[in-house]
C-alpha positions in Angstrom: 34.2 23.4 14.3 31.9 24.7 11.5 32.0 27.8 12.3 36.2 28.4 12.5 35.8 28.1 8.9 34.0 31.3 8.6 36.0 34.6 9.9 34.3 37.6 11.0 30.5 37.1 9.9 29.9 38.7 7.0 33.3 39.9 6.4 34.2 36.6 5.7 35.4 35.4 2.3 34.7 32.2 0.3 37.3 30.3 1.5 38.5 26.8 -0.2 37.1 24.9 2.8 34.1 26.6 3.0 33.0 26.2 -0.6 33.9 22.5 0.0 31.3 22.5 2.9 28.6 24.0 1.5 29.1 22.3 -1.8 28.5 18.8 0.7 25.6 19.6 2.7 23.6 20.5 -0.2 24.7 18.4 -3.1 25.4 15.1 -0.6 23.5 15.5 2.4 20.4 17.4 0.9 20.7 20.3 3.2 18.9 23.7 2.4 21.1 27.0 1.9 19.5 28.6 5.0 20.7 25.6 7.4 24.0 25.7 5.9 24.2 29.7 6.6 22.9 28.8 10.0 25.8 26.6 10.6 28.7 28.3 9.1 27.4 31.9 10.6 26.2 33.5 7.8 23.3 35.2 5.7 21.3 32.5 4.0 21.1 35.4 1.1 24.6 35.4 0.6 24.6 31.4 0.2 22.0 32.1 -2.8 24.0 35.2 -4.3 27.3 32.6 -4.6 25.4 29.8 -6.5 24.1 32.8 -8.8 27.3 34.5 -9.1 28.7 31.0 -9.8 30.9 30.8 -6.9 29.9 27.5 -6.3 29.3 24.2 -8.3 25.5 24.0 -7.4 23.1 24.7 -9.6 19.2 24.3 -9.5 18.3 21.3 -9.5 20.5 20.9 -6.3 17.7 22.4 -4.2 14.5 21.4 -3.3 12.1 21.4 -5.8 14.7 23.3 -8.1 13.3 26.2 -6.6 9.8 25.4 -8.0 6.3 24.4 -6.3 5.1 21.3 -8.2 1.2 20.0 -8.2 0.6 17.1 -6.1 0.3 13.8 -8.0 -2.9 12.3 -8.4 -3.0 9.3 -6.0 -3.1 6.2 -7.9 -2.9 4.2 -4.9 -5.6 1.7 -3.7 -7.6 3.1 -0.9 -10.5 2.1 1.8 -12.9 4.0 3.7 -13.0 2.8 7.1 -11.5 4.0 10.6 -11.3 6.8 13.5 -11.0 9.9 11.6 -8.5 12.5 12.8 -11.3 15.0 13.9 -11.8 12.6 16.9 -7.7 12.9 18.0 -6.8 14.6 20.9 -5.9 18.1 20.8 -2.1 17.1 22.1 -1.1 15.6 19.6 -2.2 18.7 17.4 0.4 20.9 19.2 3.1 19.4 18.8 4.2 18.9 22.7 3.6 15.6 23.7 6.4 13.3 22.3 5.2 10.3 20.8 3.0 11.1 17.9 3.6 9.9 14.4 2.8 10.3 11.0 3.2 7.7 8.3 3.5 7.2 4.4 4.6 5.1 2.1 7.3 5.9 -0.4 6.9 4.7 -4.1 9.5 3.9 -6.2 8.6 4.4 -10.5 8.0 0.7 -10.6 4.5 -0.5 -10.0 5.8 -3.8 -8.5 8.3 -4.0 -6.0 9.9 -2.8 -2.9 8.5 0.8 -1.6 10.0 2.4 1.5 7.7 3.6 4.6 8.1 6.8 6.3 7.6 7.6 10.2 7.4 11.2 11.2 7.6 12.3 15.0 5.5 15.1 15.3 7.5 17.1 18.1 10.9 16.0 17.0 10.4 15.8 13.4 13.0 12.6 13.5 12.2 10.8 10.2 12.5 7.1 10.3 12.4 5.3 7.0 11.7 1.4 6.8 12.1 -0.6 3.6 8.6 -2.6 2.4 8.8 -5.5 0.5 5.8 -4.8 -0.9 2.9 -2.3 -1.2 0.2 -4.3 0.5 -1.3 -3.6 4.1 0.9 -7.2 5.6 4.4 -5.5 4.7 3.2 -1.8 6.5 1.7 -3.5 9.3 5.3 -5.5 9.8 6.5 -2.3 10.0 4.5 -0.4 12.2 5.1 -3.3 14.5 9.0 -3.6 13.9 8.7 0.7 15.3 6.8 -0.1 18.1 8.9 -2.6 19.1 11.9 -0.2 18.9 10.1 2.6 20.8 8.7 0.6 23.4 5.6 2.2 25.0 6.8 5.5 23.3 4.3 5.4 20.0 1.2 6.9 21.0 -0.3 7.9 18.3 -0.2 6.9 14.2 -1.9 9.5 11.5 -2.0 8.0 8.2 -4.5 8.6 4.9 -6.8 6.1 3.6 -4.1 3.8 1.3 -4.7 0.4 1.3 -1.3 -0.6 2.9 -2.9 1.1 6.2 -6.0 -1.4 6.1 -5.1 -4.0 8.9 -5.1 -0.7 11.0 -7.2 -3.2 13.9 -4.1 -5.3 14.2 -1.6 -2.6 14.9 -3.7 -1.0 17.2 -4.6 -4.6 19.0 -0.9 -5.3 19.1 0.4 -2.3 19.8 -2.3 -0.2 22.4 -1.7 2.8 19.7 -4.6 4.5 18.3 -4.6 4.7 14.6 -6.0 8.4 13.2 -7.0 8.9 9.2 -6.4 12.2 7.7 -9.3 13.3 5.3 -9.0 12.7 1.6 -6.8 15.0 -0.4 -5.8 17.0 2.4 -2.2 16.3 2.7 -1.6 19.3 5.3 -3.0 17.6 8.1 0.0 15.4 7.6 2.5 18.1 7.2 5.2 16.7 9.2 5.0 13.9 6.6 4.5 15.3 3.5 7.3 17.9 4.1 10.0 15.1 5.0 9.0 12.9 2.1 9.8 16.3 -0.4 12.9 15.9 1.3 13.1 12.2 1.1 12.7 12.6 -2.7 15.9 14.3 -2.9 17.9 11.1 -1.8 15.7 8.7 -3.6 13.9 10.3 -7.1 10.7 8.7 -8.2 12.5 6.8 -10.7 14.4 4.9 -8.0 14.0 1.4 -7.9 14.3 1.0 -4.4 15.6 -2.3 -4.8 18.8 -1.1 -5.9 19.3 0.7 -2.3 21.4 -1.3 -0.1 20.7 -1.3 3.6 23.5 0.8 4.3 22.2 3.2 1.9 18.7 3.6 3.3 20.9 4.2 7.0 23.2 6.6 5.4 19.6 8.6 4.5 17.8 8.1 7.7 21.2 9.9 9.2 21.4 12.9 6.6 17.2 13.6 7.5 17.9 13.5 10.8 21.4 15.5 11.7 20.3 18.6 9.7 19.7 21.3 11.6 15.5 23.0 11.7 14.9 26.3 11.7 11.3 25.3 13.5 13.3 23.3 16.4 15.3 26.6 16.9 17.9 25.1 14.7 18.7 21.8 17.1 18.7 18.6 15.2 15.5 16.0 14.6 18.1 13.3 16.6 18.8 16.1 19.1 15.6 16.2 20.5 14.2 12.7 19.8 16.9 11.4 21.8 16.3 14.0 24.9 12.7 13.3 24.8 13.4 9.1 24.5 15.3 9.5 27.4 12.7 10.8 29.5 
């Protein structure tokens, strides 16, 4: 349906409807120029040369990152030191095609107190699943590891997290749940990089000085289904539901 409203590839004007589209996947849904270009049929450069010609009403600070590479945040989080590191996972689960392997985070909000969010990323699928915490401690991220496996049956194999405290009843969840728990060395956030990626993303829909409180349930749905019915360039532009649901099926 998309793709009627473009005529003739690059021929194509910038018609009413289309600026309307384009303007909603990346203002509402978070969407990056070059998945919108995918969709529509188009040069992702010619996306870019009509928000700097003005064409349409997105600016900057409508992409990710407003087209700018931040540092990383110094992790003020508590942390611990014990576990099975993730030099001792299997090699599998490091390429990506064996469905079943996660990564998880948690979320912050600007608040010190109060409700965080935690994130689940499937390695082959890249499906994110995000789970409200009512609090930052290891009870409320254990309740939700449990809550996923529960969900997913015998399906989670694997869980890579880092070394924050909310990950330190890491025994229980594997006890409960027959899923191995791997930590990711200190500072080295790319051998999370499913995770870290989404959560850039993530950021998009809910800023670090959003109190998560103030996100009603249907809200944090709403954002679980804009993550997840984007199209990705790496999955040969199929959807994150597209092929969690194939592979949940089998």
């Amino acid at each position: 349906m998309n793709e009627r409203l473009v005529n003739g590839g690059r021929k194509s004007s910038l018609t009413k409807n289309l600026k309307h589209l384009i303007e909603e996947k990346i203002q509402v849904q978070k969407w990056f120029p070059e998945q919108v270009a995918h969709v529509v049929g188009i040069a992702y450069k010619t996306v870019y040369n009509w928000i700097d010609q003005g064409c349409l009403d997105v600016q900057l600070p409508d992409l990710l990152d407003h087209g700018i590479r931040r540092h990383r945040a110094k992790e003020k989080r508590g942390t611990f030191s014990h576990g099975r590191s993730i030099e001792k996972r299997p090699h599998k689960v490091e390429t990506r095609q064996e469905f079943g392997h996660f990564e998880a985070d948690t979320v912050l909000s600007g608040k010190r107190k109060g409700q965080a969010v935690a994130t689940f990323v499937e390695r082959k699928s890249s499906l994110t699943i995000v789970k409200r915490l009512y609090g930052h401690d290891s009870q409320s991220m254990t309740q939700a590891v449990l809550e996923l496996a529960s969900q997913l049956q015998n399906k989670l194999k694997t869980l890579t997290v880092d070394h924050g405290k909310e990950f330190a009843n890491y025994q229980t969840i594997e006890q409960l749940t027959g899923t191995q728990v791997y930590f990711a060395h200190a500072y080295s956030p790319h051998e999370r990089g499913s995770n870290e990626n989404r959560n850039r993303v993530l950021r998009r829909f809910i800023p670090k000085e959003q109190a998560i409180e103030e996100l009603s349930d249907y809200q944090l749905v709403q954002i679980n289904w804009y993550l997840n019915s984007r199209p990705l360039k790496c999955l040969n532009w199929h959807t994150p539901i597209e092929i969690f649901l194939l592979n949940l099926r089998h």
